[in-house]
ZADOTOR-743503 format. One record per residue (C-alpha): residue in three letters; z, y, x. Coordinates in steps of 0.1 Angstrom, whole numbers, padded with zeros to 4 digits, always signed. Example, Ala and Ser with C-alpha at 12.3 -4.5 7.8 and 13.67 -1.06 7.14 Angstrom:
residues 2
ALA+0078-0045+0123SER+0071-0011+0137
end
This chain:
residues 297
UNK+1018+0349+0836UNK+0994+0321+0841UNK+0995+0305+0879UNK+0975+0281+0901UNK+0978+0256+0929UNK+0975+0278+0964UNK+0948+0251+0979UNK+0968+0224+0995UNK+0997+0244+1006UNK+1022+0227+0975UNK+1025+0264+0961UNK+1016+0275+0927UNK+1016+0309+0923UNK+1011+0337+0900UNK+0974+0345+0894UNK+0979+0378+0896UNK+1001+0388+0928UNK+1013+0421+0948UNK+0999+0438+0977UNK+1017+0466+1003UNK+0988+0482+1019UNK+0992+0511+0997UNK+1028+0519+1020UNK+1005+0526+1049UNK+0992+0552+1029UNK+0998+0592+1045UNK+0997+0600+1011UNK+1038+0609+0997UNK+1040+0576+0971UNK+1069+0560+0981UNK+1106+0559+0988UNK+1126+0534+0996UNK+1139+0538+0962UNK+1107+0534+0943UNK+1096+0511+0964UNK+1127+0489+0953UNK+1120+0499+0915UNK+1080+0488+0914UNK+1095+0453+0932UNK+1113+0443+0911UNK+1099+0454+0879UNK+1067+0433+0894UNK+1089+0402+0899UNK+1105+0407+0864UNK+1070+0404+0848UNK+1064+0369+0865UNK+1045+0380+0898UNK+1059+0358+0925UNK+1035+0358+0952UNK+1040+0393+0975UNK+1014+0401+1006UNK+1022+0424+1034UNK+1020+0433+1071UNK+1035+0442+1101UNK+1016+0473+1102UNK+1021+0488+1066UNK+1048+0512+1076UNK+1083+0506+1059UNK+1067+0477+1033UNK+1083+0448+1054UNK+1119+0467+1058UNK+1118+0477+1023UNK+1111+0439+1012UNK+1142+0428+1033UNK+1169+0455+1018UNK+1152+0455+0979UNK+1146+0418+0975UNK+1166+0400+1001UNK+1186+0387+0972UNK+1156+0372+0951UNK+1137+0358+0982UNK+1138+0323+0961UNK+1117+0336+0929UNK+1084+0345+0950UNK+1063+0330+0983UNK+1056+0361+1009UNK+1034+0363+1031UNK+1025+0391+1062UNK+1000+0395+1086UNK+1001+0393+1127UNK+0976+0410+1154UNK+0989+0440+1142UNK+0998+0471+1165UNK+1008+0503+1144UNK+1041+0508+1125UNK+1040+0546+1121UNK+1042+0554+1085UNK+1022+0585+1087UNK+0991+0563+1103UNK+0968+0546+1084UNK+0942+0530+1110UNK+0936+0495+1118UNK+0945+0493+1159UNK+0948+0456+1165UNK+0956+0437+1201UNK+0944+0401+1198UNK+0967+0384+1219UNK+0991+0355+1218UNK+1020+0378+1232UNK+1012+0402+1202UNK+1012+0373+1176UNK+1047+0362+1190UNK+1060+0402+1186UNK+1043+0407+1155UNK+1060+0375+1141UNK+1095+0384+1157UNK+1099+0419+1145UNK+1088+0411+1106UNK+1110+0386+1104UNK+1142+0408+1116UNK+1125+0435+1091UNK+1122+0414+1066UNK+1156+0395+1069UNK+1144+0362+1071UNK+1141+0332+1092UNK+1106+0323+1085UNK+1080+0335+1061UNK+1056+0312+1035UNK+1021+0322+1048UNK+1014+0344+1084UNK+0976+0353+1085UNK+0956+0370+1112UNK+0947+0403+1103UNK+0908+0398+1097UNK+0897+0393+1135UNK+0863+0387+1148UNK+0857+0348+1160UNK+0856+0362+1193UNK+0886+0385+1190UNK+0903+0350+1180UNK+0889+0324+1202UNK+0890+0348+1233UNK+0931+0354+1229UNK+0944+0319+1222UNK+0955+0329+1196UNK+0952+0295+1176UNK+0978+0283+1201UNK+1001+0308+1193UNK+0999+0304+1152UNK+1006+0267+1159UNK+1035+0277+1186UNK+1050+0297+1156UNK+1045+0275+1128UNK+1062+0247+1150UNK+1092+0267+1153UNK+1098+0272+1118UNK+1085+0312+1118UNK+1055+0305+1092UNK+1051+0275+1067UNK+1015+0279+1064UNK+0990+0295+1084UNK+0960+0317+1066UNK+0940+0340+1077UNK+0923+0375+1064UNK+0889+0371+1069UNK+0852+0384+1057UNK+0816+0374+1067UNK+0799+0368+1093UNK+0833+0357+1102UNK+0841+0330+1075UNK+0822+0307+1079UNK+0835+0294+1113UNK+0873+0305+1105UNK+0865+0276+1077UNK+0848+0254+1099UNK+0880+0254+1124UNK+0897+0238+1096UNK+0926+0250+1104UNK+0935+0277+1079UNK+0960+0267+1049UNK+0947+0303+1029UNK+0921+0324+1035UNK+0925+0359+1025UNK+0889+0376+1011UNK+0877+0408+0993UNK+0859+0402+0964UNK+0855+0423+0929UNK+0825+0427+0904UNK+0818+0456+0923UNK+0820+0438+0961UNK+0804+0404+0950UNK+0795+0394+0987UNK+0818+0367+0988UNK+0816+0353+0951UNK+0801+0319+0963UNK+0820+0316+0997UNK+0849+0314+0973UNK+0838+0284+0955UNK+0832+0270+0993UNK+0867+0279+1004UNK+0882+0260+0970UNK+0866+0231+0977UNK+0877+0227+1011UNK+0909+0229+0998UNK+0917+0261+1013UNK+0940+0284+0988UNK+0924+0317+0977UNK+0937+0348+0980UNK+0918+0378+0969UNK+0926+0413+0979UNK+0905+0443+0963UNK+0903+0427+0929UNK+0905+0451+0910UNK+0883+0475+0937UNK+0910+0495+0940UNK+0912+0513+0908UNK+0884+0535+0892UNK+0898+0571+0906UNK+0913+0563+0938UNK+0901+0588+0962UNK+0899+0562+0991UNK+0869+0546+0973UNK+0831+0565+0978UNK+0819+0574+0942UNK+0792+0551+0942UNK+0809+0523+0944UNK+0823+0534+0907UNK+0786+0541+0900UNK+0776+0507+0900UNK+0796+0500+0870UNK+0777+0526+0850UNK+0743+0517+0864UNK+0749+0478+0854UNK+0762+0494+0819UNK+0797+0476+0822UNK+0810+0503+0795UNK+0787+0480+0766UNK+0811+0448+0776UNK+0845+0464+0775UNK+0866+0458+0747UNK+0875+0487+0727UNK+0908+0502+0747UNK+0902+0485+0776UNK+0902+0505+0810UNK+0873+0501+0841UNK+0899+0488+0857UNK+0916+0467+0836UNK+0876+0447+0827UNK+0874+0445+0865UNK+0905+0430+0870UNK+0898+0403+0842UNK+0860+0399+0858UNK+0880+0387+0891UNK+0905+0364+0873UNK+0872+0350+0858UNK+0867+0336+0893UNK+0872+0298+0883UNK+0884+0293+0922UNK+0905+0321+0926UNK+0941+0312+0931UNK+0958+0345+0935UNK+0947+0385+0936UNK+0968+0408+0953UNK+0973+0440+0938UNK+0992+0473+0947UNK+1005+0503+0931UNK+1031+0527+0931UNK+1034+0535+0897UNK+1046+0514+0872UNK+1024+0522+0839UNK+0994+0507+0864UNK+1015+0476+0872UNK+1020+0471+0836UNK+0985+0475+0829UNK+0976+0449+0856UNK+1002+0425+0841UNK+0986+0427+0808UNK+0947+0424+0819UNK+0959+0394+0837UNK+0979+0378+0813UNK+0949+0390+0787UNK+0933+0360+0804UNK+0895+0360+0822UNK+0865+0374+0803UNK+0852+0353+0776UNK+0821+0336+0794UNK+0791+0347+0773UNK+0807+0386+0785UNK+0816+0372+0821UNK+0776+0360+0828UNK+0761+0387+0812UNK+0783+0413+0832UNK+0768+0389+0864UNK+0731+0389+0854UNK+0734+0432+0852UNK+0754+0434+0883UNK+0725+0412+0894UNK+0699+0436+0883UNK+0714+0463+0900UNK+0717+0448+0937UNK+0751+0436+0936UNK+0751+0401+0941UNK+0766+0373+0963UNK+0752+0365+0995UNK+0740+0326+0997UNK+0765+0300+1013UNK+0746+0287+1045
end
């Protein structure tokens, strides 16, 4: 599994990492059981870098009891600001206050079973939202008292650019895939400001989950991806090496429930990025078709 220095945070982590958000799903794919099975399978194959949140139903209990013995083979981090923990929800309520941050932060950790977590990020707030509830006072307050190593944040534009400009972010957390390019430069930015990289959406999703519109799917026909896959390889499986291609892309979180996909996953990854002559042409005819990166200001 090849890895990669998490900005300046002294991590290296697996390229290709795992993300929960699929557990806030209404939708019956997990038990505590297969939740437990999918773990450690993922851990076995050399992930070691696991991303979740307060408010993704049983993911951060079902961490603590299935891998509370292995907490030393992977860096975790969660996600504060957060305000629903039903399992049958799946909306984004937020309350942006340092009270919340201090709640969110307590009630992980006892979920969790730990004393302190590797990363805690803000769950994508507005600059506003964030400067209005002191809410950099409270991420410092609980990285001082041991609850968080590093301090990231989950961010997207317009937002970005002044979450970088704080300087005060170890990781940045960011959505990016050859079919969501918005961010594709920003990421070189955030690299070289020595910020780690964490992508989520990487491999958009999966061609065939029903949470994605059709069209976003479409775009990978209309920019004839199909000519640049190698024979056998899945949609998902080019999209996933089109991410890694990323030369400042530390880490992409990706979920599943279901094994054979985290054994596909595994093997794009470890496949290695695109060769480049494939990885700019796939670029110049997502170009061609609108879906391109916005400029860095």
């Amino acid at each position: 599994m090849p890895t990669a220095e998490l900005g300046q945070t002294g991590m290296r982590v697996s390229r290709l990492g795992f993300g929960t958000a699929l557990w806030r799903s209404e939708r019956p794919y997990w038990t505590e059981e297969s939740a437990h099975a999918v773990y450690k399978a993922a851990l076995d194959a050399g992930i070691d870098f696991i991303d979740t949140a307060f408010d993704y139903a049983f993911a951060e209990e079902w961490i603590g009891s299935g891998l509370g013995n292995r907490y030393g083979e992977f860096a975790l981090a969660t996600k504060c600001g957060c305000t629903n923990t039903r399992p049958t929800q799946n909306n984004s309520d937020h309350l942006w206050t340092r009270e919340n941050f201090h709640y969110n932060i307590d009630v992980s950790l006892e979920r969790l079973e730990r004393e302190s977590v590797d990363i805690l990020q803000p769950h994508n707030p507005t600059v506003a939202e964030f400067e209005g509830g002191d809410l950099g006072r409270a991420l410092s307050e609980i990285r001082d008292a041991g609850k968080a190593r590093h301090i990231g944040i989950s961010t997207t534009l317009p937002h970005l650019p002044v979450f970088l400009e704080m300087g005060v972010f170890a990781t940045m957390q960011i959505p990016y895939s050859a079919l969501e390019r918005e961010h594709e430069d920003w990421i070189t930015k955030v690299a070289d400001s020595g910020v780690g990289t964490i992508i989520r959406g990487g491999i958009a999703q999966g061609e065939g989950d029903t949470r994605q519109p059709a069209a976003k799917w479409d775009q990978f026909a209309r920019a004839g991806l199909d000519e640049l896959r190698q024979d056998g390889e899945s949609r998902s499986a080019f999209v996933l090496r089109f991410t890694l291609s990323h030369p400042h892309i530390h880490t992409i979180i990706v979920g599943t429930s279901r094994a054979e996909h985290l054994a596909e996953n595994v093997a794009a990854v470890r496949s290695g990025p695109l060769p480049a002559d494939v990885y700019a042409e796939a670029k110049a005819r997502l170009d061609a078709i609108g879906q391109s990166p916005s400029p860095v200001g």
